[in-house]
C-alpha positions as CSV (number, residue, x, y, z in Angstrom):
1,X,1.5,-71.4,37.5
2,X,2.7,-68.0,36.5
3,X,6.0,-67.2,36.1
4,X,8.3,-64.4,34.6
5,X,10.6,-65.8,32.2
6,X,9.5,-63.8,29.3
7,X,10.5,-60.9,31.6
8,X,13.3,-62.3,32.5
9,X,14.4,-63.2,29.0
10,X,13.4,-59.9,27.7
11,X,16.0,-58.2,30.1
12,X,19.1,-60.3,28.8
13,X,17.9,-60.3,25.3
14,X,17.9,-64.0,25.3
15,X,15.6,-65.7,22.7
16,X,13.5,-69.4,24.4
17,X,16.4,-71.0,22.0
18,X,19.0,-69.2,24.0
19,X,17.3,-69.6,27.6
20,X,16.4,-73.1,26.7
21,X,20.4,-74.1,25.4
22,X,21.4,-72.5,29.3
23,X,18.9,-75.0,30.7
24,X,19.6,-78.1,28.5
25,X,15.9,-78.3,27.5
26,X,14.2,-78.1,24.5
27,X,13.0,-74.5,23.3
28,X,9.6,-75.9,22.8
29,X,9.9,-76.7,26.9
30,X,10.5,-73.2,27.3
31,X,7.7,-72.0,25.1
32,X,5.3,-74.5,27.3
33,X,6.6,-73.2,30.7
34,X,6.3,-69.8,29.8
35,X,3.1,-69.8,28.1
36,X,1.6,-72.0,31.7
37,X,1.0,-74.9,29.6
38,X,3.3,-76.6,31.7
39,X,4.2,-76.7,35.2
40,X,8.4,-77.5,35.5
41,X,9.3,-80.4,37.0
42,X,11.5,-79.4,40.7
43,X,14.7,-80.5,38.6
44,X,14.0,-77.9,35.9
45,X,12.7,-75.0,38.0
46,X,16.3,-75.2,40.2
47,X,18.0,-75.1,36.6
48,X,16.2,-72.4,35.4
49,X,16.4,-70.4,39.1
50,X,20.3,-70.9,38.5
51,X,20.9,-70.1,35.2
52,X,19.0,-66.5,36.0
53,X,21.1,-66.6,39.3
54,X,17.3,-66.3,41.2
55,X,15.3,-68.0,43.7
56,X,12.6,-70.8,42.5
57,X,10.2,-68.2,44.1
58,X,11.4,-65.2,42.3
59,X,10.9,-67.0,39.3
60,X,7.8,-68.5,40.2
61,X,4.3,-67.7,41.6
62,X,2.3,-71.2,42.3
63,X,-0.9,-68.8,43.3
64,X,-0.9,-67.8,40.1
């Protein structure tokens, strides 16, 4: 699944540690989700939507 938290991150200057303390997650976690190694679970794509104050879907791209 694609997504676009490296974008995302990139715009706050926010390092995977960083985005990864906002989420409660581990910054290996992050890493997996944004590299597509991992899919999130529905729990963590909600935290990760409200912590960039998105939508799942604007996050998101399950064609991808």
């Amino acid at each position: 699944m694609k997504n676009r938290l490296k974008v995302l991150r990139a715009e706050r200057n926010w390092s995977q540690a960083d985005l990864a303390d906002r989420a409660g997650v581990s910054r290996q976690a992050i890493n997996a989700v944004e590299t597509g190694k991992f899919d999130p679970s529905l729990p963590l794509a909600f935290t990760l939507a409200a912590v960039f104050g998105l939508r799942i879907e604007d996050i998101f791209d399950p064609k991808g």
